[in-house]
Legacy VTK file of the C-alpha trace (Angstrom):
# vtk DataFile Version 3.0
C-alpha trace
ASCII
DATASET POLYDATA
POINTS 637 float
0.000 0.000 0.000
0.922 3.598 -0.697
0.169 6.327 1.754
-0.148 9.753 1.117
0.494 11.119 4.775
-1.280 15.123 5.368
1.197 16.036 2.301
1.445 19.973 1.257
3.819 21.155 -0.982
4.318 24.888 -2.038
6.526 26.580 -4.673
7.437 30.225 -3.279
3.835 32.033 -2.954
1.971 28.988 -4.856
0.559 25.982 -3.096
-0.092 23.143 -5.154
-1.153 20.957 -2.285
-2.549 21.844 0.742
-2.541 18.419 3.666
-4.144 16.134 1.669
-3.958 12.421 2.527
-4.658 9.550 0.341
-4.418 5.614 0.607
-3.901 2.974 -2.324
-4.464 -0.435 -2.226
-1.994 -2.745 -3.835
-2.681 -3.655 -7.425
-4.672 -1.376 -7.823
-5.111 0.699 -11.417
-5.805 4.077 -11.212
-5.925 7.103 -13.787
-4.840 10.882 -12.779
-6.569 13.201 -14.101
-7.233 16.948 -13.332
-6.864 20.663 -15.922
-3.064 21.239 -16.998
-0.641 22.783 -13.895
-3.079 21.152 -11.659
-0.030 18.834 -10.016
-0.305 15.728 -11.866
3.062 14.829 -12.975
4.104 16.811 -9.747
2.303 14.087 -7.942
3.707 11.286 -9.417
7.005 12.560 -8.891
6.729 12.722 -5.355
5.315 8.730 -4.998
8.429 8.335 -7.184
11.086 9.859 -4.271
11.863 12.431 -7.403
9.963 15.807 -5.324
10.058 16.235 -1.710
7.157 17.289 -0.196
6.914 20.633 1.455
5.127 19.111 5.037
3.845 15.604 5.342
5.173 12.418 3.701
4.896 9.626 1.140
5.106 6.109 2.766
5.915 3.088 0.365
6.905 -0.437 1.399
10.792 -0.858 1.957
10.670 -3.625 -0.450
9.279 -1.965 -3.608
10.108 -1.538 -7.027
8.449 1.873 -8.401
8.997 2.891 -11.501
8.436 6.353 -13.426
8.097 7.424 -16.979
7.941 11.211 -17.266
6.078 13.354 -20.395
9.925 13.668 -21.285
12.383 12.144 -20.657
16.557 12.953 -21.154
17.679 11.975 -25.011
19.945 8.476 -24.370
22.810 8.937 -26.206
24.211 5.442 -25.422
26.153 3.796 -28.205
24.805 -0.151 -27.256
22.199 -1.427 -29.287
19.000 -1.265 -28.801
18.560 -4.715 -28.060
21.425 -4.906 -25.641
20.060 -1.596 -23.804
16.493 -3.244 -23.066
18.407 -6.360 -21.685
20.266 -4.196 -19.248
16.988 -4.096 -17.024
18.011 -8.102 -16.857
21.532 -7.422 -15.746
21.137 -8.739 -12.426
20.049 -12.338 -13.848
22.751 -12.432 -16.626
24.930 -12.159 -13.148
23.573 -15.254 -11.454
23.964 -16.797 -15.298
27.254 -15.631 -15.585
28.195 -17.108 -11.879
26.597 -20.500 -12.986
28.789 -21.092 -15.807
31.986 -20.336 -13.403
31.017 -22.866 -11.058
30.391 -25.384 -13.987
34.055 -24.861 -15.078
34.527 -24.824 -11.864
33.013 -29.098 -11.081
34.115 -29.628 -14.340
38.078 -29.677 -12.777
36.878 -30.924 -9.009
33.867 -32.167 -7.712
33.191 -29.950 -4.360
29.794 -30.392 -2.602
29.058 -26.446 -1.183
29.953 -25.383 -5.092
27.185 -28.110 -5.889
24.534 -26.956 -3.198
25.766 -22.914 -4.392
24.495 -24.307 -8.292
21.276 -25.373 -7.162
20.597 -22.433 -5.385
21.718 -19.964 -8.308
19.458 -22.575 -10.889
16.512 -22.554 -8.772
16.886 -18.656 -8.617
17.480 -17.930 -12.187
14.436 -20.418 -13.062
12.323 -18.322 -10.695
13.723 -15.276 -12.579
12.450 -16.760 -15.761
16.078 -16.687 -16.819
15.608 -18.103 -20.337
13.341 -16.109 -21.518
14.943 -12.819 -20.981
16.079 -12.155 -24.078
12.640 -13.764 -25.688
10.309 -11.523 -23.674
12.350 -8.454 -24.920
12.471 -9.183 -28.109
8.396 -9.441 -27.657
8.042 -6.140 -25.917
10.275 -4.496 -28.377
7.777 -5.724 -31.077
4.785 -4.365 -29.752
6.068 -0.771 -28.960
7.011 -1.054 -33.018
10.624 -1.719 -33.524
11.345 -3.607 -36.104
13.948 -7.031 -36.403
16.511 -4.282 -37.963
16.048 -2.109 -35.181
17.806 -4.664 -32.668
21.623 -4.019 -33.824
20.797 -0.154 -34.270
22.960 2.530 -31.493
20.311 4.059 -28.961
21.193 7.011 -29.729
20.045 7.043 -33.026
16.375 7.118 -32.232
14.408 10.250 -32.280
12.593 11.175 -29.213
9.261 9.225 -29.729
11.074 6.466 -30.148
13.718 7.099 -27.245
10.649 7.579 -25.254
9.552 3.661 -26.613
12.908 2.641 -24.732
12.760 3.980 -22.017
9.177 2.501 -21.411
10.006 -0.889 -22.914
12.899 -1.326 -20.074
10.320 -0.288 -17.428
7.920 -2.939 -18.751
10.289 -5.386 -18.886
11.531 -4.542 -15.307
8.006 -5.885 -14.117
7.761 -2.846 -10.905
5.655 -3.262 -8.200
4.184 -0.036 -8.711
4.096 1.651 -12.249
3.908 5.407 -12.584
3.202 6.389 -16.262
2.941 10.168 -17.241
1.477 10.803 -20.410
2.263 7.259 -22.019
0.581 7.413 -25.055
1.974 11.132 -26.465
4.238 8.817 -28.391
2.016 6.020 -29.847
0.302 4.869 -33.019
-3.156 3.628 -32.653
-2.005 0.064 -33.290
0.602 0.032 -30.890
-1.370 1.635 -28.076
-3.911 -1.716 -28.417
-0.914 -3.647 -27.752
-0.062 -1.510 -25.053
-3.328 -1.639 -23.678
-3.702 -5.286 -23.846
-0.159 -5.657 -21.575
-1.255 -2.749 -19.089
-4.566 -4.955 -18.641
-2.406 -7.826 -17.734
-0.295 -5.828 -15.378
-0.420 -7.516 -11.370
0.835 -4.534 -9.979
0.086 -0.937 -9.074
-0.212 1.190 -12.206
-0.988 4.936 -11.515
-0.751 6.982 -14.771
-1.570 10.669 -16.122
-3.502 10.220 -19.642
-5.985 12.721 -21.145
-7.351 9.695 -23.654
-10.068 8.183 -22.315
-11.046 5.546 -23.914
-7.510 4.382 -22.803
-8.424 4.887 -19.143
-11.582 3.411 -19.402
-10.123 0.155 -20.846
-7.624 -0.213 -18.220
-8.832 1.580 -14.811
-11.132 1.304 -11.796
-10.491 3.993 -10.232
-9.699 7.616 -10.851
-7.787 10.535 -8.650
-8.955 14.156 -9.345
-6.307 16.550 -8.707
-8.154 20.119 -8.222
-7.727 23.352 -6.786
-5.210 21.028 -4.797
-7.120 18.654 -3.504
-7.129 15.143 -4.708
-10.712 13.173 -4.969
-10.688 9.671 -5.445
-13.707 7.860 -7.407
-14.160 4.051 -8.045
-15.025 2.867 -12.045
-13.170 3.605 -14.809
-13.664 7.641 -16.500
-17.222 7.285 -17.765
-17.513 6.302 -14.300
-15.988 9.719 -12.923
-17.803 11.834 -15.170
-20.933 10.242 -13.977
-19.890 10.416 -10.564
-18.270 14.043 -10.965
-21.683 15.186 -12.451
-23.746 13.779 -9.513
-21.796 15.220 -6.767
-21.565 18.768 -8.316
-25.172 18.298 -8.652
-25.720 17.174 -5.127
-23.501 20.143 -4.100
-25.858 22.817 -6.113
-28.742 21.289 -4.079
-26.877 21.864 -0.691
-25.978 25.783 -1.773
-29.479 26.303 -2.878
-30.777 25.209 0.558
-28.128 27.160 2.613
-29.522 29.877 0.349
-33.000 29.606 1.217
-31.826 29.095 5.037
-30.343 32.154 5.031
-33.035 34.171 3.047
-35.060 32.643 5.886
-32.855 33.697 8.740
-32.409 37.464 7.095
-36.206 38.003 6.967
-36.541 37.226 10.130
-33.716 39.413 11.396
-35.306 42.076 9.571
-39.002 41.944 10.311
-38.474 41.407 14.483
-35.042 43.396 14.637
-36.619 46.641 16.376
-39.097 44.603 18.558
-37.872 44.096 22.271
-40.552 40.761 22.730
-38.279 39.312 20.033
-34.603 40.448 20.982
-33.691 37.560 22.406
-34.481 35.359 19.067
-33.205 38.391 16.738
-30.036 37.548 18.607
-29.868 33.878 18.278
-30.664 34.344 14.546
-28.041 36.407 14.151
-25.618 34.325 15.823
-27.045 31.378 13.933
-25.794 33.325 10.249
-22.854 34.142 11.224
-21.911 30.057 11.942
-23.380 29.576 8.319
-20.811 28.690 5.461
-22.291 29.133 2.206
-21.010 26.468 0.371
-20.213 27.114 -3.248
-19.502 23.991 -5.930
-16.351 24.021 -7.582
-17.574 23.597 -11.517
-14.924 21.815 -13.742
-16.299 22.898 -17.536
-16.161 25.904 -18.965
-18.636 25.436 -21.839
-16.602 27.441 -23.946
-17.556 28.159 -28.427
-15.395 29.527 -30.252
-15.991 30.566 -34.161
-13.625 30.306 -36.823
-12.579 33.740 -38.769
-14.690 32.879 -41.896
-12.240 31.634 -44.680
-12.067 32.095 -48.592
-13.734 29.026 -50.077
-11.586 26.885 -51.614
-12.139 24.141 -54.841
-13.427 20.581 -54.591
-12.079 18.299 -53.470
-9.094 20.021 -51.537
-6.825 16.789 -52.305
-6.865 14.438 -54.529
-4.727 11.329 -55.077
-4.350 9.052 -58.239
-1.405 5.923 -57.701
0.070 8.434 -55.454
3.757 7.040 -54.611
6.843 8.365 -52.760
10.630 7.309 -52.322
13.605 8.259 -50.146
16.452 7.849 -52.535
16.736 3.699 -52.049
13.896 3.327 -49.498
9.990 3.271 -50.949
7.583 4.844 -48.243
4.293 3.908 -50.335
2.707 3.126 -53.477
-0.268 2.732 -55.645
-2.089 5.297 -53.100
-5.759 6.874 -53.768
-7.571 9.314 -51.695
-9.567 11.990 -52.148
-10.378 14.669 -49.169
-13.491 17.226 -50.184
-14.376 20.577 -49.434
-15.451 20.873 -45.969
-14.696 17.339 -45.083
-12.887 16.150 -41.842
-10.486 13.286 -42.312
-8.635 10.912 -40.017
-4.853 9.484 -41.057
-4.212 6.640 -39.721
-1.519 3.794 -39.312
1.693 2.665 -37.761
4.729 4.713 -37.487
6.986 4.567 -39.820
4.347 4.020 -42.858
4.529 7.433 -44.041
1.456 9.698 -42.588
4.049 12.716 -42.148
5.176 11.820 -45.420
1.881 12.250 -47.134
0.988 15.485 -45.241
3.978 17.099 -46.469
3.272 16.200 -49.948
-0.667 17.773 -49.562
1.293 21.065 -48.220
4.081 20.943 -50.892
7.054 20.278 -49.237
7.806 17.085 -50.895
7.120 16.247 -54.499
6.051 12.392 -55.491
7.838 10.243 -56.822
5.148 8.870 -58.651
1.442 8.946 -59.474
-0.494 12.490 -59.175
-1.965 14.634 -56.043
-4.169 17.297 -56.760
-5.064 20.553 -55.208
-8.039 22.807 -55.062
-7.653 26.332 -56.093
-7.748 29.111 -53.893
-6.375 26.471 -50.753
-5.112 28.021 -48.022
-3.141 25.479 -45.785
-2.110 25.660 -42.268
0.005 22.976 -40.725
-0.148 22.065 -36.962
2.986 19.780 -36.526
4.606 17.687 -34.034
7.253 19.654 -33.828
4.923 23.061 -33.221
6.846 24.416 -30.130
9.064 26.022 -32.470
6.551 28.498 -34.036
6.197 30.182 -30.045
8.376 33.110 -29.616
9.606 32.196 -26.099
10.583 35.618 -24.902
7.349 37.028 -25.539
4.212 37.367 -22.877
0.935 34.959 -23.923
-1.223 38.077 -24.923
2.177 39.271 -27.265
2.245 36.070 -28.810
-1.155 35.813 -29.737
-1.093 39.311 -30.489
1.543 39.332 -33.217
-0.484 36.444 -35.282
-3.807 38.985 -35.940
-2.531 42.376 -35.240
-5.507 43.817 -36.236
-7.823 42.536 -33.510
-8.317 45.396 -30.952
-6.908 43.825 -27.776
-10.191 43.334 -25.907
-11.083 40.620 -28.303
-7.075 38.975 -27.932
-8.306 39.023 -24.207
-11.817 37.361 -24.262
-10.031 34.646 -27.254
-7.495 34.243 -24.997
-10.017 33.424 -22.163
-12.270 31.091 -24.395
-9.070 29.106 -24.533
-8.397 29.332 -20.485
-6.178 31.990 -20.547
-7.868 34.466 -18.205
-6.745 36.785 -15.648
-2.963 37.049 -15.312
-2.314 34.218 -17.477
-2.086 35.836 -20.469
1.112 37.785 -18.627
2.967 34.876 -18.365
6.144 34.733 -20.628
5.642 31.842 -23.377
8.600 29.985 -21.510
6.911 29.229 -18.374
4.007 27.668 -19.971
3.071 23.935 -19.708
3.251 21.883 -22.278
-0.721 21.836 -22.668
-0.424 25.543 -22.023
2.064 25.866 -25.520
0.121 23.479 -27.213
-3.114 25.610 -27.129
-1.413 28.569 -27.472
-0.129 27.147 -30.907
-3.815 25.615 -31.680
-5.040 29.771 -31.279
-2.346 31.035 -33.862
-3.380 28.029 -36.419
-7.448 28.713 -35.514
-6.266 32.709 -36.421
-4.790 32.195 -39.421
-8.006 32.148 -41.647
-7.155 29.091 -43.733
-9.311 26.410 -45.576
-7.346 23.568 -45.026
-6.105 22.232 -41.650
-3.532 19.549 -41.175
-2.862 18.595 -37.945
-0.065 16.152 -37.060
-1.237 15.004 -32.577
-3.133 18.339 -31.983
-4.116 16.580 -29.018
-0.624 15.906 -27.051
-0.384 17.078 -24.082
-3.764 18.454 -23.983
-6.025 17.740 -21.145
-9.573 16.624 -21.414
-10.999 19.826 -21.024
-8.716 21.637 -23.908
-9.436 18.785 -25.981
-13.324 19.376 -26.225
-12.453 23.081 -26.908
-10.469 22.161 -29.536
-13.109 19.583 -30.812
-16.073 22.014 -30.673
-14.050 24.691 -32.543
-12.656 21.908 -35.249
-16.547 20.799 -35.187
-17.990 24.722 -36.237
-15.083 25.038 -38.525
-16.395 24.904 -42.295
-13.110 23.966 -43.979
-11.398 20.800 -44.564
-9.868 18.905 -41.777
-6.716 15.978 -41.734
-5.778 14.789 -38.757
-3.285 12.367 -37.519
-4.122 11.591 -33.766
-3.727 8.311 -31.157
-6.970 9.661 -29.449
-9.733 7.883 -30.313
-12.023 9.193 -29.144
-10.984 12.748 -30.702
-11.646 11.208 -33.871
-14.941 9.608 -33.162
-16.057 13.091 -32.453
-14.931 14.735 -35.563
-13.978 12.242 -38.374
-16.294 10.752 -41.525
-13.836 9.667 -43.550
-10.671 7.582 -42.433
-7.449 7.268 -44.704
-5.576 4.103 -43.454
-2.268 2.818 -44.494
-2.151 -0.894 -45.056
0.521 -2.966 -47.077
2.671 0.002 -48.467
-0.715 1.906 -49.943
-3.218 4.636 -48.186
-6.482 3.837 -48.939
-9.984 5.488 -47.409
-12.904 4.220 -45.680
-16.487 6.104 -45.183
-17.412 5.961 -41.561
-15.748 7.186 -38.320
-13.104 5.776 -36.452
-14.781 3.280 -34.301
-16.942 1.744 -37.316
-12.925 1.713 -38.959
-11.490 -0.045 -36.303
-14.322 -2.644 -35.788
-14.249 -3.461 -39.562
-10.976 -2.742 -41.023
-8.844 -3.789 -38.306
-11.030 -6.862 -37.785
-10.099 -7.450 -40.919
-6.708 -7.689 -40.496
-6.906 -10.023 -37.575
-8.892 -12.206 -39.775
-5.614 -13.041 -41.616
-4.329 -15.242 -38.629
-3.885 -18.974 -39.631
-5.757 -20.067 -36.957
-9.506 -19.370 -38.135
-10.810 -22.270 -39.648
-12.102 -22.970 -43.313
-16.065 -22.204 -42.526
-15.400 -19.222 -40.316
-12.814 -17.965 -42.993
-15.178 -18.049 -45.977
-17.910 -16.456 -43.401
-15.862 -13.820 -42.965
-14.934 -13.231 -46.571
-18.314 -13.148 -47.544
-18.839 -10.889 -44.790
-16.270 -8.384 -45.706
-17.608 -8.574 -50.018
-20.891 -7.736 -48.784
-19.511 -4.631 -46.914
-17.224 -3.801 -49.635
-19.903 -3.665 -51.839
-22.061 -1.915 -49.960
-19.449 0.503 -49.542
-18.474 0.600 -52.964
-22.350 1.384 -54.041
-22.611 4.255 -51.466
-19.096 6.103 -52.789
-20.443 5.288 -56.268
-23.700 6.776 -55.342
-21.702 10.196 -53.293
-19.553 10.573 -56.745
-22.509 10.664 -58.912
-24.773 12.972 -56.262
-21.308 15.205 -55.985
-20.209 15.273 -59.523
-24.191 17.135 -60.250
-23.736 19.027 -57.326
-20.494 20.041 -58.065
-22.179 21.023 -62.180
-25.372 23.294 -60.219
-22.740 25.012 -57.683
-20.970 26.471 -61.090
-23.851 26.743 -62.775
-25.569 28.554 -59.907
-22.245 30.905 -59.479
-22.440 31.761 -63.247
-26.316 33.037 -63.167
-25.438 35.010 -59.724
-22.881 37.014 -61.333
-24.996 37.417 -64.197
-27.664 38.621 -61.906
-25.294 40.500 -59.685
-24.397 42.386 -63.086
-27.843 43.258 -63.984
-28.906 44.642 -60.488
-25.915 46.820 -60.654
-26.984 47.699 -64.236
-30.559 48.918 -63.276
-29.243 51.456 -60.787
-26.381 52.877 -62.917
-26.982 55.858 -65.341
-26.186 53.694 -67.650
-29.722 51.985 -67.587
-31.510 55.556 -68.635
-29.703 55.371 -72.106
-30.954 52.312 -72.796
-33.865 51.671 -75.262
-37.606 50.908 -74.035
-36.958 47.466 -75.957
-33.265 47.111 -74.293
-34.850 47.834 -70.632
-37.754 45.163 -70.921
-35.330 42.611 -72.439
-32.886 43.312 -68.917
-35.871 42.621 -67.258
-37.332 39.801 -68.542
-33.414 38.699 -68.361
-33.491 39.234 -64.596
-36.836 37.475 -63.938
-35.272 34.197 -65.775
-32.442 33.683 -63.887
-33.795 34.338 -60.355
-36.310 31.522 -61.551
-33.830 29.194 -62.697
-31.398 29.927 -59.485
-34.507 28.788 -57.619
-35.009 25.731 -59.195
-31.443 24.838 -59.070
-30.938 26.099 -55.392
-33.523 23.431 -54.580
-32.136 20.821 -56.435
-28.599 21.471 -54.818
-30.143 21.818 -51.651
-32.197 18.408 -52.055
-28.819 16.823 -53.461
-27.178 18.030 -49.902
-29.620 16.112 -47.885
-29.058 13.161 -49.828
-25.295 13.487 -49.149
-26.043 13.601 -45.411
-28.366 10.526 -45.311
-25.404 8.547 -47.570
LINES 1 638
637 0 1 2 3 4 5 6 7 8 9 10 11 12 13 14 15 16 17 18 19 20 21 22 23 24 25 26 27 28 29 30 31 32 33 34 35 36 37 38 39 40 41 42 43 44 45 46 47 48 49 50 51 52 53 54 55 56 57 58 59 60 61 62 63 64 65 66 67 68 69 70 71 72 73 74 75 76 77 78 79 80 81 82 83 84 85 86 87 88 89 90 91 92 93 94 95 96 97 98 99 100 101 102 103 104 105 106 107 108 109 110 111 112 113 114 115 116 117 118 119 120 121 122 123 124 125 126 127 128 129 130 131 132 133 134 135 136 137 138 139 140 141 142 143 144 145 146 147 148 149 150 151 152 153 154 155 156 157 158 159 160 161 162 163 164 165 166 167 168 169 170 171 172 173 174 175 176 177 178 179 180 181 182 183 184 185 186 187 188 189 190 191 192 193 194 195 196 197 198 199 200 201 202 203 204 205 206 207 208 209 210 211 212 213 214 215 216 217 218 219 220 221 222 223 224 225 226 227 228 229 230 231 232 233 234 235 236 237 238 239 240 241 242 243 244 245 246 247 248 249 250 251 252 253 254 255 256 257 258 259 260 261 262 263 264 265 266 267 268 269 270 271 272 273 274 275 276 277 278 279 280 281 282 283 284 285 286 287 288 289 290 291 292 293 294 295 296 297 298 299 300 301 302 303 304 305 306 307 308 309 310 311 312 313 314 315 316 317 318 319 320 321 322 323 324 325 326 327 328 329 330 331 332 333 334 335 336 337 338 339 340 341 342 343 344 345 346 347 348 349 350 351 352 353 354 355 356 357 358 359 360 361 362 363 364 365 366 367 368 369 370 371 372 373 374 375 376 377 378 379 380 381 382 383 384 385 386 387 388 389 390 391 392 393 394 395 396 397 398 399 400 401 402 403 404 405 406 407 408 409 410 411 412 413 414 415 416 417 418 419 420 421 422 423 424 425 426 427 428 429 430 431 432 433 434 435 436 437 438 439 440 441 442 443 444 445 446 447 448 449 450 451 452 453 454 455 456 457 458 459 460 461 462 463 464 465 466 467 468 469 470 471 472 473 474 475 476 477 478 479 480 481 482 483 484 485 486 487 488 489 490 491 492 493 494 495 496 497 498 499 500 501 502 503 504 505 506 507 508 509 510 511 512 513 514 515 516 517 518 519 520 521 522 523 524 525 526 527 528 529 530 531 532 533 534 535 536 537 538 539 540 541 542 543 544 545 546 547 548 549 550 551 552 553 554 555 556 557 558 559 560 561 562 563 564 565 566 567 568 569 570 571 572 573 574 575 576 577 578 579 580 581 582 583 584 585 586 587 588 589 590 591 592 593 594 595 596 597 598 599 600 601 602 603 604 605 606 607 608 609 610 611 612 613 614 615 616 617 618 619 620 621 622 623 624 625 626 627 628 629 630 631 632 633 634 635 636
């Protein structure tokens, strides 16, 4: 058991925590959860022995193994091999291995019975250890968190951060703690390798306490949550469906105690007031009076800010934004992907999906131009204005500048009022937006960097993880914004349920090709992934040919519904020119009648105009229905 003992801690001025106290029950799995600079990661780093607290203590059995992955960790710049750095967490068995083999050289010269018992000891041990299958299991953990066979013999330091971060959590894994603090463990993770990693965390005997803002990762794997707010921690049984549910009833509950104490003291105050100058009723004035005084109005603590925010309205661009015909790209001796078709249309919001290393940053850098193909064609409306949220997006804050500069500097011509109540739509309120750029969170830069993009009035957004770092709250802002938004929309993100909220289309990378499948991610992952688990040699014959006639069926039906959205869009696309053309026309002639112009014109000349006039606003009515009608059949498709 851990035991958080009447803990405080302060920084200066701030207090983070003020004597709280909390007990957790071995093997137990809990999620941490609370608004960005609430204390999370602070927390785990004092169960870790990594912060001291400022009064109070942490108290952790003598005998336990905890181990902590941070948000970041230091860049490894170790020349061993990968697969020789994960076996270090084994070191202490290769020892007892390594002793073993002396004291078989060892009988091998003399026989000597307390070398004998020492061997049986040391085999016994190493057996318990699971000895031999040290280097097996790593090579299996390795796997899931997505190195590859080549990666084995490759120098740590090689890897790029995500994938230093991969190490560092694969050797914690391995190192089988008794109590497991993750921070943030999925920042780093394809969707295919955070299943795996769910699937081992479910499997875990230990305590697991861990900081993650995606829930349907802490609903698979928790049963309990801890609130961190307003520093005090609040600890609710079930998994984070559960909490909210919870979370919603007690605020509700606590509503319903400040509206009594309300009514109590409305109560209490009439009183005071109507008998206050009668001497029969001094002596109760005075007891009433005492009696408000004792009362604490108690005043719920509400979590969400429902918070809207509008997009600056953008130029509209052509249709579809991006289009891709046997789309293929090379590194000079290294193919990324081939035979590729997609297409992405005018105000449609797209997921990108599949394992690192298949080329999703790739293909978003060929939609913004950065790269050129190597082969096949990609298309681009006219008139597309891009902007490009990417992984790397720390580097487009100016670090000396305040959070009201920054912002500030992207639209210049907003008064400053309206930089102030953005910046508070997006939690930046009060002081905040005085804060220097450098002391920001990571959630804190992230949104900051989200406002710029949201700013920049384009028509296309590509977003590479928009949602790292981000915590719940921030990610249903950014949701509901990316929701009103009437552009186009590609995003790359590990958060499910993100994408369920946003996405109708999903382009998936399978067998060195992108291809794209109507639906959002959930109905994705229950069909296409299913699909590739149906390859397994196991199934047998009957359930195999079930299956496959399962899967034609849905490919035709999918096939007949993007036949039937290409024919619907392809005469919608006709009646939108059409219905631009006879605007302008009639834009022309309205000008006409009101210019000087008009009183040269014949008697004959006028009447023609007219009767001009009165057939196109008849025809733009007819074919304003019919594009409208055509809409609502793209919806119900």
């Amino acid at each position: 058991m851990i035991q958080l003992a009447d803990i405080s801690l302060n920084f200066g001025p701030q207090i983070l925590f003020d004597h709280i106290s909390l007990s957790i029950a071995p093997s137990k799995h809990l999620g941490l959860v609370g608004q960005n600079g609430s204390g999370k990661s602070t927390l785990l780093k004092m169960i870790a022995g990594m912060q001291e607290p400022s009064e109070g203590s942490v108290v952790i059995p003598r005998s336990w193994n905890v181990a902590y992955l941070p948000q970041e960790i230091a860049y490894n710049r170790s020349p061993k091999p990968l697969l020789k750095e994960a076996l270090s967490v084994f070191e202490h068995i290769f020892n007892i291995e390594e002793r073993m083999r002396s004291i078989e050289h060892q009988l091998s010269l003399k026989a000597d019975a307390e070398l004998l018992h020492e061997y049986d000891h040391l085999q016994e041990r190493f057996h318990r250890l699971n000895g031999y299958q040290a280097e097996a299991k790593t090579k299996e953990v390795l796997s899931g968190l997505g190195f590859r066979e080549k990666d084995l013999g490759r120098p740590v330091a090689e890897f790029s951060g995500g994938w230093q971060m991969r190490i560092a959590l694969a050797k914690l894994l391995l190192d089988e703690p008794d109590c497991l603090l993750l921070d943030e463990p999925t920042n780093h993770l394809d969707l295919e390798t955070l299943v795996w990693l769910e699937n081992l965390l479910s499997r875990f005997r230990g305590m697991l306490i861990m900081v993650s803002h995606d829930r349907y990762f802490l609903d698979k794997l928790v049963r309990g949550i801890i609130e961190v707010e307003n520093g005090r921690l609040t600890l609710y049984p079930g998994n984070y469906t559960d909490y909210e549910v919870r979370k919603e009833e007690r605020l509700e509950h606590e509503f319903a105690m400040m509206r009594n104490q309300e009514r109590k003291i409305l109560h209490v105050q009439q009183f005071i007031e109507r008998f206050r100058y009668k001497a029969s009723k001094a002596r109760q004035v005075q007891s009433r009076i005492r009696q408000l005084s004792k009362i604490t109005l108690h005043e719920p603590e509400v979590l969400k800010r429902h918070i809207r925010f509008r997009f600056a309205p953008a130029e509209r661009s052509g249709d579809p934004v991006a289009a891709a015909k046997g789309l293929a790209f090379s590194y000079p001796g290294t193919p990324v992907f081939s035979n590729t078709d997609f297409e992405i249309r005018r105000g449609e919001k797209a997921a990108l999906v599949g394992p690192n290393g298949v080329g999703k940053s790739t293909l978003m850098k060929l939609i913004t131009g950065e790269l050129k193909p190597s082969g096949g064609t990609l298309k681009t409306g006219y008139n597309l204005k891009i902007a490009y949220f990417a992984q790397q997006h720390l580097e487009q804050l100016d670090l000396s500048k305040t959070v009201l500069e920054e912002i500030w500097s992207a639209s210049p011509e907003l008064p400053r009022n309206e930089i102030r109540a953005l910046l508070g739509r997006f939690l930046f309120s009060g002081e905040d937006v005085d804060k220097a750029v450098s002391v920001l969170s990571g959630g804190e830069k992230s949104r900051l960097v989200l406002m710029k993009l949201l700013l920049s009035k384009a028509n296309f957004l590509i977003l590479d993880e928009p949602t790292n770092h981000l915590d719940m709250q921030s990610k249903e802002i950014l949701a509901e914004a990316l929701d009103e938004f009437e552009g186009s929309v590609l995003i790359v993100s590990h958060d499910r349920f993100f994408l369920d909220m946003l996405v109708g289309k999903v382009i998936y990378f399978r067998n060195g090709a992108a291809r794209e499948f109507l639906g959002n991610y959930s109905e994705f992952e229950e069909r296409i992934l299913a699909e590739v688990q149906d390859d397994s040699p196991q199934r047998s014959a009957e359930n195999l040919n079930e299956r496959k006639t399962q899967k034609r069926r849905e490919a035709e039906e999918r096939q007949a519904r993007y036949r039937a959205l290409k024919d619907i869009r392809e005469e919608s696309d006709k009646l939108d020119k059409k219905i631009r053309g006879l605007d302008k026309r009639r834009q022309e002639l309205d000008a006409l009648f009101i210019s000087p112009e008009f009183r040269g014109l014949s008697i004959r000349e006028m009447h023609e105009r007219g009767q001009e006039h009165e057939k196109i606003s008849r025809e733009l009515k007819q074919l304003e229905d019919r594009w409208l009608e055509l809409q609502e059949k793209i919806e119900s498709l």
